[in-house]
C-alpha positions as CSV (number, residue, x, y, z in Angstrom):
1,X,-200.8,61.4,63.4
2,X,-201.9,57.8,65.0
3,X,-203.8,56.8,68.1
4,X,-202.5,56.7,71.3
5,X,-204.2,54.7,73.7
6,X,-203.3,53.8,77.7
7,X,-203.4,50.2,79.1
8,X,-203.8,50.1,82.5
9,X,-202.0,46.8,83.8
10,X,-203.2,46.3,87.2
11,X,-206.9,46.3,85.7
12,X,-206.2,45.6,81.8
13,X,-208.7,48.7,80.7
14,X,-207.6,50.9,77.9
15,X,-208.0,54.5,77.4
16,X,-207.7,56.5,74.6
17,X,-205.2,59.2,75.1
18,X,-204.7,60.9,71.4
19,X,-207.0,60.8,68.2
20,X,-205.8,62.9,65.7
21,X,-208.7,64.2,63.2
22,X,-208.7,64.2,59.7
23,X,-207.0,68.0,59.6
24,X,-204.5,66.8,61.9
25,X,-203.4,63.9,59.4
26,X,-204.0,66.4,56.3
27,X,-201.1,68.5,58.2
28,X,-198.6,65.7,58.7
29,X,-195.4,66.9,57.6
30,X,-193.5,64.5,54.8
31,X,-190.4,62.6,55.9
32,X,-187.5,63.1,53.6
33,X,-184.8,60.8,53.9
34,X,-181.7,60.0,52.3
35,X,-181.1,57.0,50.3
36,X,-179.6,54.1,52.0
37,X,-177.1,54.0,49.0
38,X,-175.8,57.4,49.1
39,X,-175.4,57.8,52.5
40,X,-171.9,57.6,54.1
41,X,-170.0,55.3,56.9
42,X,-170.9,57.4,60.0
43,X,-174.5,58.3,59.0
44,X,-177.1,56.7,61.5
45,X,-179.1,54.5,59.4
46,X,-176.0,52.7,57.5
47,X,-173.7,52.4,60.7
48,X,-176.8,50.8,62.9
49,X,-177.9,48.6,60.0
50,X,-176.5,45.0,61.2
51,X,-178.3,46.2,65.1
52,X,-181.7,47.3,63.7
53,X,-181.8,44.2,61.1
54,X,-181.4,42.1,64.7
55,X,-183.9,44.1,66.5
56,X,-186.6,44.0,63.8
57,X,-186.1,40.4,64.1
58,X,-186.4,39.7,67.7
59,X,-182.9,38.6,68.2
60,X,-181.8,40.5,71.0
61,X,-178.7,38.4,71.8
62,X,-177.3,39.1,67.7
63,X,-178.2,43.2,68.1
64,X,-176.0,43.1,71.6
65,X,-173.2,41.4,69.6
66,X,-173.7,43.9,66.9
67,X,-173.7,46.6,69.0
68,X,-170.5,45.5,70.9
69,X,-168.6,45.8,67.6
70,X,-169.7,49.3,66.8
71,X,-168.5,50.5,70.1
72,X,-165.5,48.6,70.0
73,X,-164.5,50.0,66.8
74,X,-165.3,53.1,68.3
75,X,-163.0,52.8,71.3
76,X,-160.2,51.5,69.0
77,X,-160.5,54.3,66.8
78,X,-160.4,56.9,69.9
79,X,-157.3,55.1,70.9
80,X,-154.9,55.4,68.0
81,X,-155.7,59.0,67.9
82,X,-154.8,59.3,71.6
83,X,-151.7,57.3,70.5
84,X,-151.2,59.5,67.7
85,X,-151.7,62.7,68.8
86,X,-154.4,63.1,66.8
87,X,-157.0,65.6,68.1
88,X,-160.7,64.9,67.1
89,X,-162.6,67.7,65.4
90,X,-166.3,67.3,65.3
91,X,-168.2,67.9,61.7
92,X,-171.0,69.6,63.5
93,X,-170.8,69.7,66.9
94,X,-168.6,71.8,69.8
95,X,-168.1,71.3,73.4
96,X,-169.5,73.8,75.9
97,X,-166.9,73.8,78.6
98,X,-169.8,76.0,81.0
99,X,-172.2,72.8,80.4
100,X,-169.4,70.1,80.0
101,X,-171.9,69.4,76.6
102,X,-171.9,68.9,73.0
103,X,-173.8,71.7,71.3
104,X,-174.7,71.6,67.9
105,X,-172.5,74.3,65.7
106,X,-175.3,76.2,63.8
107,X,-177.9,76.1,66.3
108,X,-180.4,78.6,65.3
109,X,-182.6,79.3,68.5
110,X,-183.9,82.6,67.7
111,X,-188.4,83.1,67.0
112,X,-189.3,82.3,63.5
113,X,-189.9,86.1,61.9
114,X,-192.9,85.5,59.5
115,X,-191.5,88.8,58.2
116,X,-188.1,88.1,57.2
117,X,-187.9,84.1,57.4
118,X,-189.1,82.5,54.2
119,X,-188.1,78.6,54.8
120,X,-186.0,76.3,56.9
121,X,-183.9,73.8,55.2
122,X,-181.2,71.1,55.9
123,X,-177.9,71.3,53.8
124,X,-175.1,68.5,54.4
125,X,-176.2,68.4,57.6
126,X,-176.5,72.4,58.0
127,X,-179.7,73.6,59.3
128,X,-179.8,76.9,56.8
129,X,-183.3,79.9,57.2
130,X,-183.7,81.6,53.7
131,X,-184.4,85.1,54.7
132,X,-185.3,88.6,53.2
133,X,-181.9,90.3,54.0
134,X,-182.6,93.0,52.0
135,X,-186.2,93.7,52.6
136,X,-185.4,93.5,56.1
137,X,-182.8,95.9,55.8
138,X,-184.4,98.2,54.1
139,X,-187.6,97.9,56.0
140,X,-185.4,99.5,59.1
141,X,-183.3,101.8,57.7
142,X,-186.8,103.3,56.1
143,X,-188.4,103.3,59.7
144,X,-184.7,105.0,61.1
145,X,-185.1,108.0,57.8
146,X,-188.9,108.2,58.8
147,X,-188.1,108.9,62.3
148,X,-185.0,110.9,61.8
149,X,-187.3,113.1,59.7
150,X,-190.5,113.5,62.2
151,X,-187.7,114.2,64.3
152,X,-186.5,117.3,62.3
153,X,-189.2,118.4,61.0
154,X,-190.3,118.4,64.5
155,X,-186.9,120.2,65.5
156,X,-187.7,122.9,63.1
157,X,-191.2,123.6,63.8
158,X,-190.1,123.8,67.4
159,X,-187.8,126.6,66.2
160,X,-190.0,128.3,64.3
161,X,-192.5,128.8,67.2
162,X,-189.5,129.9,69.3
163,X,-188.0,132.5,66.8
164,X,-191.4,133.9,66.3
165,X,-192.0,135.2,69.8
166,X,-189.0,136.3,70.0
167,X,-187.8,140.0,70.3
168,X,-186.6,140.1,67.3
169,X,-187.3,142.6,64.5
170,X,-190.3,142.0,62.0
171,X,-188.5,141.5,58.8
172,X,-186.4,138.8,60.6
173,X,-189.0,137.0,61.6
174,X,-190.6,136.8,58.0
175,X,-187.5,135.7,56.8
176,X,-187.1,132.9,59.5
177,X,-190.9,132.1,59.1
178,X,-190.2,131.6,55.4
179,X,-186.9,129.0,56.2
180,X,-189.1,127.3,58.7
181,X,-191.4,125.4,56.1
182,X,-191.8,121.8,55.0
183,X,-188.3,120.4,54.9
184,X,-187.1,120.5,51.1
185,X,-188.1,117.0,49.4
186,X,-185.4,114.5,48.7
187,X,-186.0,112.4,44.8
188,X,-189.3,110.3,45.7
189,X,-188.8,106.6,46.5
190,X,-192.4,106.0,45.4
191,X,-196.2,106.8,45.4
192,X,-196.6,106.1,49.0
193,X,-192.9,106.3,50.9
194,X,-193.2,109.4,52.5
195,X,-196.1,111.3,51.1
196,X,-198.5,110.6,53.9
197,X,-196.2,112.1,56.5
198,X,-196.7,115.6,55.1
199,X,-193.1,116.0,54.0
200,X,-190.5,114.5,51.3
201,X,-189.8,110.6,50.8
202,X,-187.2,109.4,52.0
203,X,-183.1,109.8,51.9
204,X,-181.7,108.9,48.7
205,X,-180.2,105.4,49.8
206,X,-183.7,104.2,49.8
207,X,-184.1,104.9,46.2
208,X,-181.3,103.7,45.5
209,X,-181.9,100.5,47.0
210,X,-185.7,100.4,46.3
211,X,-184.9,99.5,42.5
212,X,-182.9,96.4,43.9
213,X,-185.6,95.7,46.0
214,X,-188.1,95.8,43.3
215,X,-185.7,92.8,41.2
216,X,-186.1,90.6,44.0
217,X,-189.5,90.9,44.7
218,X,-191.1,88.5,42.0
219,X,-188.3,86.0,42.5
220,X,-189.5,86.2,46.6
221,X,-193.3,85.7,45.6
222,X,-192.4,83.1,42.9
223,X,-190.7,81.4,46.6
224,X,-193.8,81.6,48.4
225,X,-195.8,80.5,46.0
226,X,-193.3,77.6,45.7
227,X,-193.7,76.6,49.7
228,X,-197.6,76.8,49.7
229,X,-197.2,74.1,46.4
230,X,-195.0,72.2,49.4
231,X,-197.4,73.0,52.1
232,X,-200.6,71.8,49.9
C-alpha cells in the first residue's frame, strides 16, 4: 500500500510506477503474527533470528556465519537420521514424485464460493474454509426434489394426454383423467418451497432438515456480521 517508483540508472530519472489511493490503504489487510515468545524452534522468525539481527545491521560477513550454522545443523541433523534409520516425516508438506516437489498437505485450490465459503483461517499451521455444509446441502438436494418433481409431474401430464386419445372406453378415461391431477402434496417445508411451482413442497427430508437449518441460521448471520466487524 506504498509507492513504487523506477530509477533508471544509465540516466538517474525516476518514475513512479504504483500509488496506491486512499481506498487502496483503507483495504490493506492487517498482519497477524505470532509472538516471538511463543513461537517454537523450527518456526521462521525464531530460527533466522541471529541472520536477520546481522542483516539489519549491515554485517554481511556475521549473517553468512550465522547462516553456515543453521545449515550445518541442518545437515547434521539429516545425517544421524540417515545413520539411524530414521525416516523424516514432514508436518505439512508431501513429496509429489510426478513433480519431484514438495506440495503443501491441505492445499485448498478450488474458487472461493461466496455461497457456501464464509472465512478462511490459519490453525497450527492449517489453512481451514468455514463453510455452510448444511445449507449447501440442502440447497442441492432441494434443487434434485424440485427437478425430480417437474420431472413427474411432467411424466404424468404426458400420460394423461396419451390415455386420453386413446381408444379406450369413456368411463376409463374419466377415471384416468381424475388420477392424472396435481401430484398429491407432501407436509409443506414452508411458505415459499414449492408453492410457486404449482404442486406440493418438497419430500419430507427437507422438512426434516429445514428445522436444523433454521437453528443455524442466526448463529451463520451473527458470523457474518462478525467478519464485516473484521472487514471494517
Amino acid at each position: 500500500d506504498g509507492e513504487v517508483h523506477i530509477n533508471e540508472l544509465k540516466n538517474g530519472n525516476t518514475e513512479m510506477f504504483w500509488n496506491p489511493t486512499s481506498e487502496v490503504r483503507r483495504q490493506r489487510l492487517k498482519r497477524h503474527i505470532v509472538l516471538f515468545e511463543e513461537q517454537t524452534d523450527f518456526e521462521s522468525e525464531r530460527l533466522w533470528q541471529h541472520v536477520t539481527s546481522a542483516i539489519n545491521k549491515g554485517d554481511q560477513h556475521k549473517a553468512t556465519q550465522e547462516k553456515f550454522v543453521l545449515e550445518e545443523e541442518q545437515r547434521n541433523a539429516a545425517r544421524e537420521r540417515r545413520e539411524n534409520g530414521t525416516e523424516w516425516k514432514p508436518l505439512l508438506f508431501r513429496h509429489d514424485a510426478m513433480t519431484n516437489e514438495w506440495r503443501y498437505k491441505y492445499e485448498d485450490l478450488r474458487p472461493w464460493d461466496p455461497l457456501n465459503d464464509i472465512a478462511q483461517f490459519e490453525k497450527n499451521g492449517i489453512l481451514q474454509t468455514m463453510e455452510r455444509h448444511l445449507t449447501t446441502r440442502m440447497s442441492n438436494h432441494k434443487t434434485t426434489c424440485i427437478n425430480n418433481q417437474i420431472t413427474r409431474h411432467k411424466r404424468s401430464a404426458k400420460d394423461c394426454r396419451r390415455r386420453k386419445t386413446s381408444d379406450q372406453p369413456s368411463n376409463h378415461s374419466q377415471n384416468t383423467e381424475s388420477s392424472c391431477s396435481t401430484p398429491e402434496s407432501v407436509q409443506e417445508l414452508s411458505d415459499d418451497d414449492g408453492k410457486y411451482l404449482g404442486f406440493g413442497s418438497l419430500c419430507a427430508q427437507c422438512g426434516k432438515e429445514m428445522n436444523h437449518l433454521k437453528e443455524i441460521h442466526s448463529a451463520v448471520l451473527s458470523l457474518q456480521r462478525a467478519q464485516q466487524d473484521i472487514h471494517r
